[in-house]
N, C-alpha and C positions, 0 to 999 in steps of 0.2 A: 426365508425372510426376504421383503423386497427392498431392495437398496435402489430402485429407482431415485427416490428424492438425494441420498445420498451421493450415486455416480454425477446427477445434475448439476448440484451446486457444487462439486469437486472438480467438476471438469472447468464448467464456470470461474471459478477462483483460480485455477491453472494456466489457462488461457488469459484472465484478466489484468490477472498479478504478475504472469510473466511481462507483459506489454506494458506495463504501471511501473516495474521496476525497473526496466532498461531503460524507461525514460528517466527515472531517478536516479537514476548512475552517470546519463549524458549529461543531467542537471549536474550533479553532482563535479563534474570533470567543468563546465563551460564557468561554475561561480569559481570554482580554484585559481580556472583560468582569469577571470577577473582581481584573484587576489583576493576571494574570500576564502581564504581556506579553510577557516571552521564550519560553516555553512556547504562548504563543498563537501568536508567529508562527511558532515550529516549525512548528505544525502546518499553518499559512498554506499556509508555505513547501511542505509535501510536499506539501499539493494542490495544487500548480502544479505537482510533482517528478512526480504520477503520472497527471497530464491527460498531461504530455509523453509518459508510456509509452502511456496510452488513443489518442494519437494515432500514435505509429507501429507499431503494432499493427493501427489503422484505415487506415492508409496501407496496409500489407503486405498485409491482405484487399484493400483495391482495387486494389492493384497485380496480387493475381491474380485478377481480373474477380467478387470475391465483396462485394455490397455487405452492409455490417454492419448484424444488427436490432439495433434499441435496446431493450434488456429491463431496465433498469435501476429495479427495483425492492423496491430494500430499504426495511424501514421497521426505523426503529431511534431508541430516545429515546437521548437526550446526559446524558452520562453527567458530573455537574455534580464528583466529586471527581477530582483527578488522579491521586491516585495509584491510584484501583481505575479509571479509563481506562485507564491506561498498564498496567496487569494484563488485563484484556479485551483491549488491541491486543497484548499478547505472545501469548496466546491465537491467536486470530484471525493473526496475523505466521505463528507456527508451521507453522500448518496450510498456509499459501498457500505457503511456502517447502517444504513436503512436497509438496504437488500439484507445484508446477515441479522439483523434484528425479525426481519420477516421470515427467514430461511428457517431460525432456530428449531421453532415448533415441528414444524415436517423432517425433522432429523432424530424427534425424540424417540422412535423405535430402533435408532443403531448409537447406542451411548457412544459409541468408540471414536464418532464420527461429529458427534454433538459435542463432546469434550475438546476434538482441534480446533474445532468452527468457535465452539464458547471462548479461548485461549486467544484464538485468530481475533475475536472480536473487540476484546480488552486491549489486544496490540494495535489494534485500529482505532479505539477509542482514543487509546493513549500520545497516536500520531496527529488525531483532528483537535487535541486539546494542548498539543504542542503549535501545530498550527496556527488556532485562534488563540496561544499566547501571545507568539512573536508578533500575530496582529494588534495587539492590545499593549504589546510591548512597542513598536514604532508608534502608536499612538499618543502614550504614554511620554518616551525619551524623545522621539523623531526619528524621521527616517535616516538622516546622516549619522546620527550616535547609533544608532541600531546596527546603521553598515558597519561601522568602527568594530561595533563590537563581533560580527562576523570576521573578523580577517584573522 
């Protein structure tokens, strides 16, 4: 069987999500620092949420004799307001939810691999629709009730 499309988009999400989630953990630690703490361990928390996906991604490549390069290198400054963060990660959410919408079909000959990716993609749904709440949520309350309710 060929697992070309499957080592592409694994390698791909390994290298992407690793570099996506460390920025989420620095976010994470600089709102805290500002005293949002709820918002800061949000963001904690999804970079534990998407090491978990970086690692069975990496399991799957070695499971089929492909060891994974480490390309992980985004440079990106931290972005000190929340709510234009949280407008950049809808951005950014979009996009990576279009690529695995695109990916799905060319993975349908290794179900093993379409099942993380289908799972992977509900959890990404589920982060861009958190996202465009809290936007519709400052909208909604305003941005200073909003912060409040971050801390």
């Amino acid at each position: 069987m060929d697992f070309t499309a499957t080592l592409q988009l694994s390698q791909l999400i390994v290298n992407e999500l690793a570099g996506s989630a460390f920025v989420h953990k620095m976010q994470g630690q600089l709102f805290k620092s500002q005293g949002f703490t709820k918002l800061g361990q949000k963001y904690l928390d999804h970079y534990a949420e998407e090491m978990e996906w970086v690692e069975k991604y990496t399991d799957r490549m070695l499971d089929l004799g492909c060891v994974p390069e480490v390309k992980v290198n985004n440079q990106t400054v931290l972005i000190e307001d929340p709510k234009a963060y949280i407008e950049a990660d809808v951005k950014l959410q979009r996009e990576g939810v279009g690529i695995l919408y695109k990916a799905m079909p060319s993975l349908a000959a290794d179900p093993t691999t379409y099942d993380i990716t289908k799972a992977y993609l509900l959890d990404e749904e589920e982060d861009l629709y958190w996202d465009e709440e809290q936007l519709d949520l400052i909208e909604k309350i305003g941005y200073q009730n909003w912060l409040v309710k971050q801390m």
